[in-house]
Predicted model as a PDB file, atoms N, CA, C, CB and O in Angstrom, pLDDT in the B-factor column:
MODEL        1                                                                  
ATOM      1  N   UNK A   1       3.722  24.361  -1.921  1.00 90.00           N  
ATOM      2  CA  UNK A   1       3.106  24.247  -3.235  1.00 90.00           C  
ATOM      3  C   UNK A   1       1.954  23.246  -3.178  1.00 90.00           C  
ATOM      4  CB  UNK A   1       4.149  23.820  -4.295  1.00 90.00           C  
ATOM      5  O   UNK A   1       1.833  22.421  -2.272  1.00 90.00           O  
ATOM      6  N   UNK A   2       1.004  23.395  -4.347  1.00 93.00           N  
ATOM      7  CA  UNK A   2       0.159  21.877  -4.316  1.00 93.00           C  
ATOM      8  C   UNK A   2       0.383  21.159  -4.467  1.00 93.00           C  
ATOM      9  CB  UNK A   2      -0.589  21.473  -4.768  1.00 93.00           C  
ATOM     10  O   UNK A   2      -0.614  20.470  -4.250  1.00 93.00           O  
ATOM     11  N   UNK A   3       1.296  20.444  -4.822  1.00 94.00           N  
ATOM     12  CA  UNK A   3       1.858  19.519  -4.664  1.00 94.00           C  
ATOM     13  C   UNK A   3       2.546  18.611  -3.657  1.00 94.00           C  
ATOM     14  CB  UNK A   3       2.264  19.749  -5.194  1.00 94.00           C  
ATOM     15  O   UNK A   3       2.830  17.414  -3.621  1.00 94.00           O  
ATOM     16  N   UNK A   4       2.700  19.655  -2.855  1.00 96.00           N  
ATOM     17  CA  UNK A   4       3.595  19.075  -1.622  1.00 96.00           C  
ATOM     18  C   UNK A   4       2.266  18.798  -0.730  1.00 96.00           C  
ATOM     19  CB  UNK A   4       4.923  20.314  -0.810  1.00 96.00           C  
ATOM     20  O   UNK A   4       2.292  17.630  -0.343  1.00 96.00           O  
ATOM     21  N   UNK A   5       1.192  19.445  -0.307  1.00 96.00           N  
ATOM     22  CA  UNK A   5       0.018  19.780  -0.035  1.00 96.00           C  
ATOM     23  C   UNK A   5      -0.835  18.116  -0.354  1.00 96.00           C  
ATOM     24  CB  UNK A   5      -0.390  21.222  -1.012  1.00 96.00           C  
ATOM     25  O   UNK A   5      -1.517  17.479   0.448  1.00 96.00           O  
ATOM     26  N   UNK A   6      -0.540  17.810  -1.585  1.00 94.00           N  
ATOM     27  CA  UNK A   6      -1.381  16.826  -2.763  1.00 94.00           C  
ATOM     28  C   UNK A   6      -0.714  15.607  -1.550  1.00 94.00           C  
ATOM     29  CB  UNK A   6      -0.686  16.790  -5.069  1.00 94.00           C  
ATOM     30  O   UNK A   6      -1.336  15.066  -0.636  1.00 94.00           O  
ATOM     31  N   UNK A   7       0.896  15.414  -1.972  1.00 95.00           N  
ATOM     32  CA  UNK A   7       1.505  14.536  -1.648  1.00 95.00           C  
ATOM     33  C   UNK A   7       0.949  14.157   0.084  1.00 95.00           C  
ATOM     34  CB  UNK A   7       2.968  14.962  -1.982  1.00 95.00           C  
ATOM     35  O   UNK A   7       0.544  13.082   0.528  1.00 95.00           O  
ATOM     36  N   UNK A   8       1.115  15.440   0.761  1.00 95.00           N  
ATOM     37  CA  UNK A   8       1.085  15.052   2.332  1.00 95.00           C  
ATOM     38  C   UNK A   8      -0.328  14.480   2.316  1.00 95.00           C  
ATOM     39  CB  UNK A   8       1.305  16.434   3.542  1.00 95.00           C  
ATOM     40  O   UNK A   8      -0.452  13.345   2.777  1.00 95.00           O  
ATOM     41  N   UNK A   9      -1.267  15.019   1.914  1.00 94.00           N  
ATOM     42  CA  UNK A   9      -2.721  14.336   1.695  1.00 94.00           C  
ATOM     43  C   UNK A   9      -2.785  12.745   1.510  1.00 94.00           C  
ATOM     44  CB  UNK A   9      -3.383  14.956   0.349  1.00 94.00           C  
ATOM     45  O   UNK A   9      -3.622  11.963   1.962  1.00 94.00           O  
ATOM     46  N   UNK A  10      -1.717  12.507   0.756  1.00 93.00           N  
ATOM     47  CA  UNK A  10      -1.543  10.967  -0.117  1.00 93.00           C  
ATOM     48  C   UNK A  10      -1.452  10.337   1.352  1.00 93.00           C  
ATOM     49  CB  UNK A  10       0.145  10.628  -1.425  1.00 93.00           C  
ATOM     50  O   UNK A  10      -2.216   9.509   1.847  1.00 93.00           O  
ATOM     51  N   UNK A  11      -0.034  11.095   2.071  1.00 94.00           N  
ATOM     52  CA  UNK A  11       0.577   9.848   3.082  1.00 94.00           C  
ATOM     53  C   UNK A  11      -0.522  10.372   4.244  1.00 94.00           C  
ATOM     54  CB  UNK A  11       2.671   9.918   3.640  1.00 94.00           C  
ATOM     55  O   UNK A  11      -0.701   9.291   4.804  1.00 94.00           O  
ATOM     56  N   UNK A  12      -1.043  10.953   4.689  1.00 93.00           N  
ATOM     57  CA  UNK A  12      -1.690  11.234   5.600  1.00 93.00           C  
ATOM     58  C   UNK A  12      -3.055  10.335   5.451  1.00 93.00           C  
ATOM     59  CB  UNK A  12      -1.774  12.661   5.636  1.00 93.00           C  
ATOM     60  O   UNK A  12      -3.622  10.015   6.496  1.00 93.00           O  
ATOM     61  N   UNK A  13      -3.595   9.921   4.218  1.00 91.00           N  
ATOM     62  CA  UNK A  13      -4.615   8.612   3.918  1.00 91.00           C  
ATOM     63  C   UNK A  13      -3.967   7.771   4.431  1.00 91.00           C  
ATOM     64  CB  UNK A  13      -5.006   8.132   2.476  1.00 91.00           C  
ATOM     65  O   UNK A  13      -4.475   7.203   5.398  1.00 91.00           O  
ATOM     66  N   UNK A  14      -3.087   7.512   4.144  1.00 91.00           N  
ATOM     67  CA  UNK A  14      -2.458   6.248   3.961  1.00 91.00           C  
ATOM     68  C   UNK A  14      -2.300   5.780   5.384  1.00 91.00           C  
ATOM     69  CB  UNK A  14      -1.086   6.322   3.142  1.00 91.00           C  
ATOM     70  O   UNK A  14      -2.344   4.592   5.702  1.00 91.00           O  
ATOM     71  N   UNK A  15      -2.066   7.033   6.442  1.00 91.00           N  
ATOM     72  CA  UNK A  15      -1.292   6.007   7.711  1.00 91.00           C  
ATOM     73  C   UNK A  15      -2.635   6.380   8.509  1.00 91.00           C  
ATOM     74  CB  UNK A  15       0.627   6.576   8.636  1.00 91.00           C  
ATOM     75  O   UNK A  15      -2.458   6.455   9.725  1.00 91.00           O  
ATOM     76  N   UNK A  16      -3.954   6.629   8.061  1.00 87.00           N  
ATOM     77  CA  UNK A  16      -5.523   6.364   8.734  1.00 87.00           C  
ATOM     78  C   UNK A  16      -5.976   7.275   8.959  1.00 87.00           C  
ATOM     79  CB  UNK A  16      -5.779   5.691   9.897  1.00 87.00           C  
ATOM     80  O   UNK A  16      -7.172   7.214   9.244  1.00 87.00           O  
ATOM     81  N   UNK A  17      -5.144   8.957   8.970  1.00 89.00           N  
ATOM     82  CA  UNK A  17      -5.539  10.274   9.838  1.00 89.00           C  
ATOM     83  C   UNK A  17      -6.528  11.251   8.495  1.00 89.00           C  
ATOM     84  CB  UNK A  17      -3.704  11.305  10.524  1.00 89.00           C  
ATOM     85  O   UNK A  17      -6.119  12.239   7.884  1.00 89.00           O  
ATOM     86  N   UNK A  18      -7.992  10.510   8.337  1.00 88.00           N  
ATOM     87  CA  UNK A  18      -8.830  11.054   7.405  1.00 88.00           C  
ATOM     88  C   UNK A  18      -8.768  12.498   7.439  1.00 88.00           C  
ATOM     89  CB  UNK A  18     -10.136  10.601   7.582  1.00 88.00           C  
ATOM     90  O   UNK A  18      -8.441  13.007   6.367  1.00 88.00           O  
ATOM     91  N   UNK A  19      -8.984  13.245   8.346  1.00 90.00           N  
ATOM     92  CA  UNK A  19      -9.697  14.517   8.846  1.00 90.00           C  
ATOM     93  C   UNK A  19      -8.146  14.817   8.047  1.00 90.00           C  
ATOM     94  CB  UNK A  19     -10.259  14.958  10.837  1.00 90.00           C  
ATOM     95  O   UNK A  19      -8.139  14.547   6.846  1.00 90.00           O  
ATOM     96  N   UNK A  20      -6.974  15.305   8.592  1.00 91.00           N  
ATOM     97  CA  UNK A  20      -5.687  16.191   7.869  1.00 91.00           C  
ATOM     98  C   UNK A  20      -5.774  15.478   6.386  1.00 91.00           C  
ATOM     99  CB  UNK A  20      -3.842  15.931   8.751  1.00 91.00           C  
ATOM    100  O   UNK A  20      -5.866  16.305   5.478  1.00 91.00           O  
ATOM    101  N   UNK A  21      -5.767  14.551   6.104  1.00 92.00           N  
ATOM    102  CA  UNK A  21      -5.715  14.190   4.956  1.00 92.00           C  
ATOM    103  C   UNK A  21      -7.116  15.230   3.739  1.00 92.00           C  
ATOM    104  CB  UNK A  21      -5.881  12.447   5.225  1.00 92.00           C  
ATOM    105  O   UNK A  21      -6.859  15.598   2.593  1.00 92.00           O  
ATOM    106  N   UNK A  22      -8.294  15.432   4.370  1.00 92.00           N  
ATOM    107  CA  UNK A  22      -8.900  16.017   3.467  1.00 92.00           C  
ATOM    108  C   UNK A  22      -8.362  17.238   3.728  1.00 92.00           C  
ATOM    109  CB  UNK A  22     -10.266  15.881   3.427  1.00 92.00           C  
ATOM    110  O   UNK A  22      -8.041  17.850   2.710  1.00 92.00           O  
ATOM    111  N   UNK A  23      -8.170  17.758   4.696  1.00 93.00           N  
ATOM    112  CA  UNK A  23      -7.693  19.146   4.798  1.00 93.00           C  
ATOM    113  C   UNK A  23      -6.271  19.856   3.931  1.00 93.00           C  
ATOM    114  CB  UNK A  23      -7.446  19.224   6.277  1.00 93.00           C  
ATOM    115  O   UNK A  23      -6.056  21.029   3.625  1.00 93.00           O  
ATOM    116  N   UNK A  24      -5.627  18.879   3.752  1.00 95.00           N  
ATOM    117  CA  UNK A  24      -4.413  18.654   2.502  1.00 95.00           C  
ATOM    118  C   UNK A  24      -5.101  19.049   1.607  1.00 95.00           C  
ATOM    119  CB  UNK A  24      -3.757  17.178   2.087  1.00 95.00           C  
ATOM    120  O   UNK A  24      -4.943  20.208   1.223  1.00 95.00           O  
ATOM    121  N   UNK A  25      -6.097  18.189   0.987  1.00 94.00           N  
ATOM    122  CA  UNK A  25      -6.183  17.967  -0.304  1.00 94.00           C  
ATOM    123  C   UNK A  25      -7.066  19.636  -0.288  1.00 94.00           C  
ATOM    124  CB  UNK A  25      -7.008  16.275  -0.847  1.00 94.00           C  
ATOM    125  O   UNK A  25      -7.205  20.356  -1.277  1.00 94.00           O  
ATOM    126  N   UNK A  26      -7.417  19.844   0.706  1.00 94.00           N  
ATOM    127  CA  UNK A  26      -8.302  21.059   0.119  1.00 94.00           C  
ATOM    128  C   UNK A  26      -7.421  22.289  -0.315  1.00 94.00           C  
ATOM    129  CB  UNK A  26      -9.393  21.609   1.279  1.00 94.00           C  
ATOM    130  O   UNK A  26      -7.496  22.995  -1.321  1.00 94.00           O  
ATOM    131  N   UNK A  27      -6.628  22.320   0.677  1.00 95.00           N  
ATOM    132  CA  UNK A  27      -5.508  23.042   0.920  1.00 95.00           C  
ATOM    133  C   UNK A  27      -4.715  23.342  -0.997  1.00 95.00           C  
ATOM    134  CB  UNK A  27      -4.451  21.926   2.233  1.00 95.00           C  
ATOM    135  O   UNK A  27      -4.613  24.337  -1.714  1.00 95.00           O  
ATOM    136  N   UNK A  28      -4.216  21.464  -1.185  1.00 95.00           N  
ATOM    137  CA  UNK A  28      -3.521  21.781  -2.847  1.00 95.00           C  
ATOM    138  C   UNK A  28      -4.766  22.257  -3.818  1.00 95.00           C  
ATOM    139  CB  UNK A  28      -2.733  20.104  -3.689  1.00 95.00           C  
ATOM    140  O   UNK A  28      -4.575  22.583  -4.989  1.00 95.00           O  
ATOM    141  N   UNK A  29      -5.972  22.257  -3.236  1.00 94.00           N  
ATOM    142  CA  UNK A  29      -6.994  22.389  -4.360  1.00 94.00           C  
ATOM    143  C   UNK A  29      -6.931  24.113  -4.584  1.00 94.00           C  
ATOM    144  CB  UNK A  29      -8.719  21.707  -3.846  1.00 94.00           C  
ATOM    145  O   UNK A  29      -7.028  24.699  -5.662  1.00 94.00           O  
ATOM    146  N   UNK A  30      -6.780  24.595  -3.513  1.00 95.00           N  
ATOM    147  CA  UNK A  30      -7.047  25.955  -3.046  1.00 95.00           C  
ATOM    148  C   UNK A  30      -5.491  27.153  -3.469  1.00 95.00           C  
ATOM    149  CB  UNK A  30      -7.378  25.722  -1.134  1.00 95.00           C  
ATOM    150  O   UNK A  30      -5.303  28.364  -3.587  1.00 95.00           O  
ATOM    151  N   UNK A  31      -4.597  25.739  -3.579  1.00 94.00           N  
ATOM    152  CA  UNK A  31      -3.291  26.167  -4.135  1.00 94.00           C  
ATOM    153  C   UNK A  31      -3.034  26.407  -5.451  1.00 94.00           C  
ATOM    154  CB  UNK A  31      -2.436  25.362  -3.858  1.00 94.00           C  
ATOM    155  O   UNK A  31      -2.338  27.360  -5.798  1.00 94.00           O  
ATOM    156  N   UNK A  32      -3.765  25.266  -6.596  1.00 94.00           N  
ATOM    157  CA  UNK A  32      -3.862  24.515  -7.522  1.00 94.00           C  
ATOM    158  C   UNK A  32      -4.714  24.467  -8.353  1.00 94.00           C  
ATOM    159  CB  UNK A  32      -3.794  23.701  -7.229  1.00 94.00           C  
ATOM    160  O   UNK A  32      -4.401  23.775  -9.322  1.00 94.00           O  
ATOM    161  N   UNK A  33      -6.135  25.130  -8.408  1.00 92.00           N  
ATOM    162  CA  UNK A  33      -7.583  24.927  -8.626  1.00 92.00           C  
ATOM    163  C   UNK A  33      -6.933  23.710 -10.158  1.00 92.00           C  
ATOM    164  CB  UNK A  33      -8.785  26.844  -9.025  1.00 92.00           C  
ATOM    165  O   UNK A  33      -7.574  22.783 -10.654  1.00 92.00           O  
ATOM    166  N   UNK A  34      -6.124  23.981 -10.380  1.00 93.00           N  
ATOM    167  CA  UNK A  34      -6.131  23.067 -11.969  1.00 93.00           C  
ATOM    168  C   UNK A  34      -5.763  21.569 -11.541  1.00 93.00           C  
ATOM    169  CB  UNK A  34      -4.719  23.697 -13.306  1.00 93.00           C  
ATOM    170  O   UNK A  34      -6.077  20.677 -12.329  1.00 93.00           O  
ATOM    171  N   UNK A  35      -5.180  21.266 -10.461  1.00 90.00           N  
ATOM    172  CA  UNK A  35      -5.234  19.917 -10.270  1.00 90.00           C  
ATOM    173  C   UNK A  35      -5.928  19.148  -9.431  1.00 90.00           C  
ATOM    174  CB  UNK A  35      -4.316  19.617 -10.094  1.00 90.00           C  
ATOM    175  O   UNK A  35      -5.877  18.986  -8.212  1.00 90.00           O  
ATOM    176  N   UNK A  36      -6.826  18.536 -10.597  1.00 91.00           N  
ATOM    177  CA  UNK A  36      -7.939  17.949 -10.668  1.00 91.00           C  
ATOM    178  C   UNK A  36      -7.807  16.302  -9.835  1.00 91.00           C  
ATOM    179  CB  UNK A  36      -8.290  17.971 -12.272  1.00 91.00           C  
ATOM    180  O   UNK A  36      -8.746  15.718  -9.293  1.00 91.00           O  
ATOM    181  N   UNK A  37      -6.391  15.816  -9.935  1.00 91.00           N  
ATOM    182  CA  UNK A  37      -6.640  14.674  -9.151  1.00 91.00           C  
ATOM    183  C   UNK A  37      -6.526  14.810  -7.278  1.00 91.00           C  
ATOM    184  CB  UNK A  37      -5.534  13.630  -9.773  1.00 91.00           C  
ATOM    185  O   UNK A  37      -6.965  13.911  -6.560  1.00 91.00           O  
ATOM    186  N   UNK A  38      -6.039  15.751  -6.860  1.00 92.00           N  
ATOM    187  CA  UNK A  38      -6.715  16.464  -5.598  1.00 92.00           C  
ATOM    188  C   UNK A  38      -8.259  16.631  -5.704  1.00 92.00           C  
ATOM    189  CB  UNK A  38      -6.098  17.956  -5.401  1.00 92.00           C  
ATOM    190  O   UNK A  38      -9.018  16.390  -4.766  1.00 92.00           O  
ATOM    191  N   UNK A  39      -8.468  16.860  -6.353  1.00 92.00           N  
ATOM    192  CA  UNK A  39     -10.392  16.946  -6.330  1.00 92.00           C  
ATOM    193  C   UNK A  39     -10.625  15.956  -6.192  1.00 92.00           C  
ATOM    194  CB  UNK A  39     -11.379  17.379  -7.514  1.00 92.00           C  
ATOM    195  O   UNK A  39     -11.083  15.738  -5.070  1.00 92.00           O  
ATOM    196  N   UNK A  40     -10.512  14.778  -7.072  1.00 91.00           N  
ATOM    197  CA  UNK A  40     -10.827  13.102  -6.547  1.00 91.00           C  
ATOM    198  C   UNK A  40     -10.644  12.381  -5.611  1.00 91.00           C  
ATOM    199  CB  UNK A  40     -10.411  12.313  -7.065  1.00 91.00           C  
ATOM    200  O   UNK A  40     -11.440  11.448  -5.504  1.00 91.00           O  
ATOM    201  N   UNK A  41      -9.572  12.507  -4.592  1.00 91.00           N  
ATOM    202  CA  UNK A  41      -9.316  12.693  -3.500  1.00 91.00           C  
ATOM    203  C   UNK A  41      -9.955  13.049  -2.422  1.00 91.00           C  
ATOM    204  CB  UNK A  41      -8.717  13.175  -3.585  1.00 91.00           C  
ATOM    205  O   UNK A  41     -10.311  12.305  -1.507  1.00 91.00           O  
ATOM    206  N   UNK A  42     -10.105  14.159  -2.513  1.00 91.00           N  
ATOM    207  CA  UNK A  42     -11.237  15.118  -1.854  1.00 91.00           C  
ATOM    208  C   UNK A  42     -12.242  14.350  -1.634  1.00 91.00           C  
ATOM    209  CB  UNK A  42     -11.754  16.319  -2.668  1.00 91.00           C  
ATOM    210  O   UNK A  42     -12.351  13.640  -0.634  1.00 91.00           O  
ATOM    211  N   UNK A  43     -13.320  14.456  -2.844  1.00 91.00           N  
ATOM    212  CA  UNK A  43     -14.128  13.541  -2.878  1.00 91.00           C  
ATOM    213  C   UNK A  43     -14.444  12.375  -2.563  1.00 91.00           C  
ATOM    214  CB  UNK A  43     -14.224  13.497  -3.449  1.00 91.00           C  
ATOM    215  O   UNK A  43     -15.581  12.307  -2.097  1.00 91.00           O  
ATOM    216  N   UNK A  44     -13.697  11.075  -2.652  1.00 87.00           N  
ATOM    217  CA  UNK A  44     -13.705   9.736  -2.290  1.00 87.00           C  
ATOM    218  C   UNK A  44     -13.522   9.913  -0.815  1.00 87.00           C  
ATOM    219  CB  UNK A  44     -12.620   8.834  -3.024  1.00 87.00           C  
ATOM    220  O   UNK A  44     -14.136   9.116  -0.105  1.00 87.00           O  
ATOM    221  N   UNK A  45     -12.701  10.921  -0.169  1.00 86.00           N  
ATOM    222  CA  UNK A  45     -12.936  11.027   1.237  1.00 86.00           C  
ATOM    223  C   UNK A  45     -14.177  11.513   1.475  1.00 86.00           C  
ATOM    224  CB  UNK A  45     -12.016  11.808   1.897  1.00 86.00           C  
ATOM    225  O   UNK A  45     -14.752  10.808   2.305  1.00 86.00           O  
ATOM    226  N   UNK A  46     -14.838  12.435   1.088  1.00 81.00           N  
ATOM    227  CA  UNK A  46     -16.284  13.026   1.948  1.00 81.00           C  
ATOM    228  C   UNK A  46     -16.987  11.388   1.581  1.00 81.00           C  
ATOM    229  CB  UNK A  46     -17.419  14.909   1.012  1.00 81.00           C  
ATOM    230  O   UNK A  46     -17.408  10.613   2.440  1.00 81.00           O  
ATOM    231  N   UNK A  47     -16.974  11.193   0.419  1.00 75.00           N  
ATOM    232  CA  UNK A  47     -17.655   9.552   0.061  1.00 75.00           C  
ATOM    233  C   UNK A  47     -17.682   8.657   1.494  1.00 75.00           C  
ATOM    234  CB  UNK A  47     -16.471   8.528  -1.247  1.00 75.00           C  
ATOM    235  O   UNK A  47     -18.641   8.157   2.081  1.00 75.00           O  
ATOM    236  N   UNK A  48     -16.479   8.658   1.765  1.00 69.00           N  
ATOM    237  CA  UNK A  48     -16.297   7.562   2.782  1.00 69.00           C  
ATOM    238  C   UNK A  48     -16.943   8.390   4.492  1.00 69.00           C  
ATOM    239  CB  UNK A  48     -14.261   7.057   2.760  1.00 69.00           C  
ATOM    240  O   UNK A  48     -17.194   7.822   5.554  1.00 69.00           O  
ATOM    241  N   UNK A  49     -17.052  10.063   4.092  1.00 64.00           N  
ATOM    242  CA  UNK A  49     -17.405  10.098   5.849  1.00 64.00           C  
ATOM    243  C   UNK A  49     -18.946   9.731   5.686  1.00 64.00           C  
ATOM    244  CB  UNK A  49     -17.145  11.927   6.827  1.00 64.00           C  
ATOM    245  O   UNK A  49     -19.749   9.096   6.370  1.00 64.00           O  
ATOM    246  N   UNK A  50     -18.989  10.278   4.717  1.00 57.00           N  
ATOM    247  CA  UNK A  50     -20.551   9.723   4.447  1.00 57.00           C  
ATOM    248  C   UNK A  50     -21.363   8.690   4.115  1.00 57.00           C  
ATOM    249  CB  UNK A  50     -20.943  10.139   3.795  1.00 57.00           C  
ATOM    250  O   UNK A  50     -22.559   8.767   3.834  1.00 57.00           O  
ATOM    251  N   UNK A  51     -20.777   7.859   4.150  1.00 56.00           N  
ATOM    252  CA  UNK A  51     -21.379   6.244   4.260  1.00 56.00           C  
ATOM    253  C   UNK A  51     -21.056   6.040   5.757  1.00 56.00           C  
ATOM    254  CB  UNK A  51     -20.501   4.891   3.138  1.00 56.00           C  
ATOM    255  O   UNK A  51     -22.026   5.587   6.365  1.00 56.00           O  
ATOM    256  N   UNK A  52     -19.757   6.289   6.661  1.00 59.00           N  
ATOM    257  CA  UNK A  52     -19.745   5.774   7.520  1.00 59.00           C  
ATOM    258  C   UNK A  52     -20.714   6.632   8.705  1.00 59.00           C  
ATOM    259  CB  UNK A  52     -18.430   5.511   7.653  1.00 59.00           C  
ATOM    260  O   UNK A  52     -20.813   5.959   9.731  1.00 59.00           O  
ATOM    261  N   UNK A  53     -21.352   7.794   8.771  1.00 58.00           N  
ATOM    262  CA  UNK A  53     -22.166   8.621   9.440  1.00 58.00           C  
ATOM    263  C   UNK A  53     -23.259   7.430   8.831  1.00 58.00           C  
ATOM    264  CB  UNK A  53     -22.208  10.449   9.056  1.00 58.00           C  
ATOM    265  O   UNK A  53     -24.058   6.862   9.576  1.00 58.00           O  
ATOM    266  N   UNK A  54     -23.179   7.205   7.643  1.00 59.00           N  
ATOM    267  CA  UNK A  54     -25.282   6.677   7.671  1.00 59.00           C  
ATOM    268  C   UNK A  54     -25.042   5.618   8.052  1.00 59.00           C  
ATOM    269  CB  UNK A  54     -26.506   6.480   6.110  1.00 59.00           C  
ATOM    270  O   UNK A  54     -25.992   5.152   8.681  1.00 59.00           O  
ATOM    271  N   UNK A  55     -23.954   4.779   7.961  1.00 61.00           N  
ATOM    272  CA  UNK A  55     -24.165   3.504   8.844  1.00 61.00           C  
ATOM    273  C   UNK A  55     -24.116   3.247  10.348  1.00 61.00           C  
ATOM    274  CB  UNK A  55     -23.326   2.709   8.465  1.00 61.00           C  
ATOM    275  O   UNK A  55     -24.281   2.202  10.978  1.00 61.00           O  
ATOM    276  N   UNK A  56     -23.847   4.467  10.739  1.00 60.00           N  
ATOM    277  CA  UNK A  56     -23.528   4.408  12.584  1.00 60.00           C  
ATOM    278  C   UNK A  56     -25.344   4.629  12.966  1.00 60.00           C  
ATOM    279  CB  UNK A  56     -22.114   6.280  13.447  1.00 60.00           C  
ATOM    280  O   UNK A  56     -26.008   4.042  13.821  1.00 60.00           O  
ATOM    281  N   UNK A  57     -25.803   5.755  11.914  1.00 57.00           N  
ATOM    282  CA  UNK A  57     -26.711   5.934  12.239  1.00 57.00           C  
ATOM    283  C   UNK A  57     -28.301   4.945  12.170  1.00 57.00           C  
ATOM    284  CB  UNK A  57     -26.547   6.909  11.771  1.00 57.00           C  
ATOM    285  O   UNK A  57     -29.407   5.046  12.702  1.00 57.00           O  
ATOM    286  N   UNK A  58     -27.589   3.916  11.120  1.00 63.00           N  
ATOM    287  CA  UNK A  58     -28.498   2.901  10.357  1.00 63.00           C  
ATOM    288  C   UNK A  58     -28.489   1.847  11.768  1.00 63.00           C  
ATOM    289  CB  UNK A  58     -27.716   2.151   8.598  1.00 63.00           C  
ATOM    290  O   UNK A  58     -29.470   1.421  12.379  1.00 63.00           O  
ATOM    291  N   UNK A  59     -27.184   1.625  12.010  1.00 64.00           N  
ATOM    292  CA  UNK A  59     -26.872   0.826  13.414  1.00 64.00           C  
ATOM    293  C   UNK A  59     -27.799   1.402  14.439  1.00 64.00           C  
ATOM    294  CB  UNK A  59     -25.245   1.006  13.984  1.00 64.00           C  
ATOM    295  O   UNK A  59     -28.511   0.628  15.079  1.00 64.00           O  
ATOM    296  N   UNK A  60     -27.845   2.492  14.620  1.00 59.00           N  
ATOM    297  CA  UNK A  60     -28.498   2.727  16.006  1.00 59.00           C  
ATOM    298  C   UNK A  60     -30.159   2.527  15.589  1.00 59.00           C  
ATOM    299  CB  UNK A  60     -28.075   4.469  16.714  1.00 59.00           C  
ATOM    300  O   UNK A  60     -30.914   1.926  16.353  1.00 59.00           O  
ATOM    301  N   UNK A  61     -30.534   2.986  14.555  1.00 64.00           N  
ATOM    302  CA  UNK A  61     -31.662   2.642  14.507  1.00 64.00           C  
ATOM    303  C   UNK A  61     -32.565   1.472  14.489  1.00 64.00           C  
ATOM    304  CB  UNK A  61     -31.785   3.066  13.901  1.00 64.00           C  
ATOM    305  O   UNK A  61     -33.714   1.318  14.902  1.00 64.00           O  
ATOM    306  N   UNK A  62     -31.386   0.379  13.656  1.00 65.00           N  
ATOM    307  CA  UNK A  62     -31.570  -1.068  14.234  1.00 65.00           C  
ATOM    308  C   UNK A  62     -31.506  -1.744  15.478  1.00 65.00           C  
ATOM    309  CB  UNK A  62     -30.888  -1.680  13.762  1.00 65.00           C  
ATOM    310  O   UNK A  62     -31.885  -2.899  15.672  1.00 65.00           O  
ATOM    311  N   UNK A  63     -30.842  -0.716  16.592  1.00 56.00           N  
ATOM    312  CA  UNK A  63     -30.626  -1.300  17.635  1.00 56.00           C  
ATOM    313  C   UNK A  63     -31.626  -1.341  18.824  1.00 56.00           C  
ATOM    314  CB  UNK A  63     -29.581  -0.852  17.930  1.00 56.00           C  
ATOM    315  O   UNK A  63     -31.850  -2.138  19.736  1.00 56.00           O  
ATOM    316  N   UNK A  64     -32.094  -0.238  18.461  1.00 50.00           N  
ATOM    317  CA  UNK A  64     -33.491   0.391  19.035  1.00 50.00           C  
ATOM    318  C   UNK A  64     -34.869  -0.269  18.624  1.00 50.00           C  
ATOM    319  CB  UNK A  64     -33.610   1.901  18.541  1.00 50.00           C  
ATOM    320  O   UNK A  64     -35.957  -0.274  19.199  1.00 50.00           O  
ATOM    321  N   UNK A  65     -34.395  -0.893  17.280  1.00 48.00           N  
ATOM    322  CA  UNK A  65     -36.087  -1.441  17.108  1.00 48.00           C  
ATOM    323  C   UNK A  65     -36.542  -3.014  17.769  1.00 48.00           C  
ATOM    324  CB  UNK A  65     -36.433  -1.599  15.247  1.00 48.00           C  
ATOM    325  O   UNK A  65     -37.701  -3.416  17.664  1.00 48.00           O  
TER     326      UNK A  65                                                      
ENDMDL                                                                          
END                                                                             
């Protein structure tokens, strides 16, 4: 169910393993379209791959100059 889906997403943040953890949440979204706090979830993770891609990349460019 999405829920169970929602939940494994929760603990799968929790113990560091990003990548299954969004894949959960997409998973209860795809189960669920109505529960909306899986979408927030979702989200605050792409949030976070995407600050940490522009800062690896911000790094290298500082490193080089």
């Amino acid at each position: 169910t999405a829920l169970f889906y929602f939940v494994k997403g929760l603990f799968m943040k929790v113990t560091g393993n990003l990548q299954s953890a969004f894949d959960c949440f997409t998973k209860a979204i795809l189960t669920d379209p109505k529960l909306s706090v899986a979408r927030v979830e979702k989200y605050s993770l792409s949030k976070k791959r995407k600050s940490r891609n522009k800062k690896s990349l911000m790094s290298l460019f500082k490193k080089g100059a």
